[in-house]
C-alpha positions in Angstrom: 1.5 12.8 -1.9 2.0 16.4 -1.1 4.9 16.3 -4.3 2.6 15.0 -6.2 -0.2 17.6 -5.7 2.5 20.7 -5.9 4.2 19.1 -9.1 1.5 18.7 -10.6 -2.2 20.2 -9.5 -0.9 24.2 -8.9 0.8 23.8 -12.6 -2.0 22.4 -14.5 -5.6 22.8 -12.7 -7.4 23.7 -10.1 -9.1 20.5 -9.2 -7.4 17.3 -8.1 -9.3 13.9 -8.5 -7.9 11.1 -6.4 -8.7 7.3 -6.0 -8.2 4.8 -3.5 -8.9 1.7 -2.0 -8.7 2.2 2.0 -8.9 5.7 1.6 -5.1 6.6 3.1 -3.6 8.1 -0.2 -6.8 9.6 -0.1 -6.7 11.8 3.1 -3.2 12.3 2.2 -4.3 14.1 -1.1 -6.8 16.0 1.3 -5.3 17.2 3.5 -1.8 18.7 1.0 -4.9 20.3 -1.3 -6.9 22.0 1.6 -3.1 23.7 2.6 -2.7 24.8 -1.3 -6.2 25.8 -1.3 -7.0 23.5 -4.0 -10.4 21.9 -4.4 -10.1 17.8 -4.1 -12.8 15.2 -5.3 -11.9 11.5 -4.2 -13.2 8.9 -5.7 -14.0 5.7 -3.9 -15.7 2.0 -4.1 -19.0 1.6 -2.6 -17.2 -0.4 0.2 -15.4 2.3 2.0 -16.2 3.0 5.5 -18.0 5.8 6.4 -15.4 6.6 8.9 -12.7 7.5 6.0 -15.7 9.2 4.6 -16.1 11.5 7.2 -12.7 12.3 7.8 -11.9 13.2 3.9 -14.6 15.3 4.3 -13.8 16.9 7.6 -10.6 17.6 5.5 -12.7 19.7 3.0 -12.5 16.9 -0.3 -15.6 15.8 -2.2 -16.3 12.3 -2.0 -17.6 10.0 -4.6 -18.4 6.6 -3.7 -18.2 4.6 -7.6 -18.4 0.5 -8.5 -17.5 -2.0 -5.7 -13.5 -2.2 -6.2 -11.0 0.5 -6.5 -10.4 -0.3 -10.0 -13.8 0.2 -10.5 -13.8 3.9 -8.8 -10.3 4.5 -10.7 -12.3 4.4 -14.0 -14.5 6.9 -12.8 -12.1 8.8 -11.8 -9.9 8.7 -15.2 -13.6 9.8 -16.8 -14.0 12.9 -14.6 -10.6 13.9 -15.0 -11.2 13.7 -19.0 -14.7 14.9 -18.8 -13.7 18.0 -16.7 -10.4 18.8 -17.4 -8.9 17.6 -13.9 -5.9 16.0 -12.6 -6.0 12.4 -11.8 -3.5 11.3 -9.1 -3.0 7.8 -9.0 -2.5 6.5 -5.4 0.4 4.7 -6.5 1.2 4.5 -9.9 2.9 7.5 -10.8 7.1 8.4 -11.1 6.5 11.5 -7.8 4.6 8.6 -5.9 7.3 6.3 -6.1 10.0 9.3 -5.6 8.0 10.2 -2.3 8.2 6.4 -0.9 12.1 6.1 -2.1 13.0 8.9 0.9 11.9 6.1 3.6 15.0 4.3 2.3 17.2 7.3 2.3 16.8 8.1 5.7 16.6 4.3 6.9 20.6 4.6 5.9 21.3 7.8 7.7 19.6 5.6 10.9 20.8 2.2 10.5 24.1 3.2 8.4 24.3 -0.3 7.1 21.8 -1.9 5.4 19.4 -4.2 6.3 19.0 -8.0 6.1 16.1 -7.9 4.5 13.4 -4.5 4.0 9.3 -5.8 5.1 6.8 -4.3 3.1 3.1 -5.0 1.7 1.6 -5.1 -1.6 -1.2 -3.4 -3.0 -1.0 -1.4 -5.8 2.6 -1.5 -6.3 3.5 2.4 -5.1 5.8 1.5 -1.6 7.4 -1.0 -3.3 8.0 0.6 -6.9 9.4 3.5 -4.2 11.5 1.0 -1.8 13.1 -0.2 -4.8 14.3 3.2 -6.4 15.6 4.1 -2.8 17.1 1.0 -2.7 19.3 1.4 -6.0 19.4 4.9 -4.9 21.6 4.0 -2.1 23.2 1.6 -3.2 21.6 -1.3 -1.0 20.4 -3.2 -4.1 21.4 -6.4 -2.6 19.1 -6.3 -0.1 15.9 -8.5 -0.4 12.4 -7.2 -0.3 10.0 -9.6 1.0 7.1 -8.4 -0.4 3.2 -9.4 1.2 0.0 -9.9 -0.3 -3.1 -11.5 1.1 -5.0 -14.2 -0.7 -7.5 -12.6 -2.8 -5.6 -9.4 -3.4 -2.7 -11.0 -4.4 -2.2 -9.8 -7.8 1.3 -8.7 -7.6 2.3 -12.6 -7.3 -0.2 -13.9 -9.2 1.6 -11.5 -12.2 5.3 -12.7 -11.4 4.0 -16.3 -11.1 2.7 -15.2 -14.9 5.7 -13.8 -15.9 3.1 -10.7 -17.1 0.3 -8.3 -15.9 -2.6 -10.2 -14.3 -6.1 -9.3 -13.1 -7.7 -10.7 -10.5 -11.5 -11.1 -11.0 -12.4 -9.6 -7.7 -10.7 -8.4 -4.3 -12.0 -11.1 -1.8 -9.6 -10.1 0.6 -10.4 -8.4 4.0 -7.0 -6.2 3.4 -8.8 -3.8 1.1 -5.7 -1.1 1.0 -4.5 -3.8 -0.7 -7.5 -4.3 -3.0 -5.8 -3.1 -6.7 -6.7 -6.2 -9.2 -4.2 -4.9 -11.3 -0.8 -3.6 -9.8 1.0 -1.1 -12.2 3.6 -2.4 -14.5 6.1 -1.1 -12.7 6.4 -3.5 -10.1 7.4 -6.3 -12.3 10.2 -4.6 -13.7 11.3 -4.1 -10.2 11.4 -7.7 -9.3 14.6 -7.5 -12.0 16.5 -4.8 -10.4 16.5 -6.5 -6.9 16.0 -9.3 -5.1 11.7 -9.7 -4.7 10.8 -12.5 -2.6 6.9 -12.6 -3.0 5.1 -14.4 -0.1 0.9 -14.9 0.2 -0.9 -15.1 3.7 -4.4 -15.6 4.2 -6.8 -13.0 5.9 -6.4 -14.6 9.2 -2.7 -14.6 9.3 -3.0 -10.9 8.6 -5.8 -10.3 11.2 -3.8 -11.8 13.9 -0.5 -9.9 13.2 -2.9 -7.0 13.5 -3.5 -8.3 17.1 -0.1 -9.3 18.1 1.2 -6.0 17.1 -1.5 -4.2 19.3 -0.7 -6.2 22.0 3.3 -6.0 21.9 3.5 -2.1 20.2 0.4 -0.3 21.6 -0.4 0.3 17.7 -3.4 -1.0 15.3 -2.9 -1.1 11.9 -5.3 -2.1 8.8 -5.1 -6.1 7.6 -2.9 -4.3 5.0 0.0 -3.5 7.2 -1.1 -7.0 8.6 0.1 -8.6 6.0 3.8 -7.3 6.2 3.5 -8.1 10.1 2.5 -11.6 9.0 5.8 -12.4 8.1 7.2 -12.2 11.3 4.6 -13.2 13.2 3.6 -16.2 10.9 7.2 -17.6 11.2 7.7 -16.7 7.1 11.0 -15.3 7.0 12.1 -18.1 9.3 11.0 -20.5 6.7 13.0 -18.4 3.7 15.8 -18.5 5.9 15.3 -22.5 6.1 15.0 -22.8 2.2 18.2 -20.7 2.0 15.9 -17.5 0.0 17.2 -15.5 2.9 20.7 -15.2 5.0 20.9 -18.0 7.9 22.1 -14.7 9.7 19.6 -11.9 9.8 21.3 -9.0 11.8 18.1 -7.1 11.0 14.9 -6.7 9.5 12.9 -3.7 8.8 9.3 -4.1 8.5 7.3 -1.1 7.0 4.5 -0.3 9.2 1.9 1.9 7.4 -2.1 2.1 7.3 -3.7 2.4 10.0 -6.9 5.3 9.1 -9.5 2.3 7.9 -9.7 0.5 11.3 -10.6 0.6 14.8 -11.3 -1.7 17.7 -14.6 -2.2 17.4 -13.9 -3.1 13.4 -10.8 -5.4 14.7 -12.6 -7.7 17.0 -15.5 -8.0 14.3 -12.7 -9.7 12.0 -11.4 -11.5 14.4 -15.0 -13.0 14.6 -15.3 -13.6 11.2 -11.9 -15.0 10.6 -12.8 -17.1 13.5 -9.4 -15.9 14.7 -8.3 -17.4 18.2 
């Protein structure tokens, strides 16, 4: 986020308008401007917590709270930055987004050396994966499968490759709302042709529990959104694509991206759990 804000807020403006779902590309953005000095408006659904509210603002941003799902606040957004002359900073559809999430894969092969079995990451908007992919290619892992995760009801990244084309979801039911983009950016279908894309949908409880199990066996919570990547572990899914052959028999192994975890706390945990009726 921090490229994106040098590349291209210092150049052109003076103000940078964000917009985000959960509010972590958002406090990203916040936090790069208030070191450049630049003033930072982000624009949010209704929905968001007041916790990521507070701490934007204890990072010095405006925050507008607009429509009930991020692609609702992003057309506000788009309409300030035409109305006022600012620059709008997509949370993950933009080239120095993608560039940004490509130097996890870069340094994953200066750790691991050789690649992977398979890279673990969760859909929303399309951003880490759009960025996964380039490092990917980068590197010269292409080969390597990405299984990519969505929760039902902000699934739209399967829901386009099942369409072979850009789809919209009518609304964001999920409880994963990092994940909450209706519409992922085009992007991300053309990178289900350069590698190997193995989409995969778990419902909100699946997610919610991963949550759990990961708090239990790393010391670590994370948002449903990261949930959903855990889920395919935890949720036995990548020993099913191993069964049906999508994935080698002989995993040496996995790397599951673990990110988001600003939107949630242990108090906000156990009151999914109680609505998912989670055990």
């Amino acid at each position: 986020m921090s490229e994106a804000v040098t590349g291209q807020e210092v150049v052109f403006s003076d103000w940078l308008d964000i917009n985000q779902q959960g509010g972590n590309a958002g406090i990203a953005a916040a936090y790069s401007a208030q070191k450049l000095g630049i003033p930072v408006t982000i624009v949010l659904p209704e929905s968001t917590s007041k916790q990521v509210v507070r701490r934007l603002e204890g990072e010095g941003a405006e925050v507008q709270l607009t429509g009930k799902v991020w692609d609702e606040a992003n057309v506000r957004a788009q309409e300030l930055a035409t109305r006022d002359g600012w620059v709008n900073v997509s949370p993950f559809d933009h080239p120095l987004i993608w560039e940004g999430n490509a130097s996890l894969v870069r340094e994953l092969k200066e750790s691991l050396r050789t690649p992977p079995g398979a890279v673990v990451l969760a859909v929303g908007g399309g951003g880490l994966l759009a960025g996964v992919v380039a490092g990917l290619l980068e590197v010269g892992w292409q080969h390597v499968p990405i299984v990519a995760m969505e929760t039902r009801g902000a699934h739209s990244f399967n829901a386009a490759l099942l369409a072979g084309r850009l789809v919209t979801l009518p609304d964001i039911t999920s409880v994963a709302r990092s994940l909450g983009a209706k519409t992922v950016a085009a992007r991300t279908l053309e990178c289900a042709k350069e590698c190997e894309v193995l989409s995969e949908v778990v419902e909100d409880r699946e997610a919610v529990r991963a949550v759990q199990r990961f708090l239990d066996d790393e010391r670590m919570l994370v948002e449903p959104a990261c949930g959903a990547a855990l889920a395919a572990v935890y949720s036995g899914i990548l020993g099913r694509l191993q069964t049906e052959g999508r994935l080698s028999p002989a995993l040496d192994s996995v790397v599951v991206i673990v990110c988001g975890g600003n939107n949630i706390s242990s108090q906000q945990l156990q009151e999914l759990k109680t609505q998912l009726n989670c055990s």
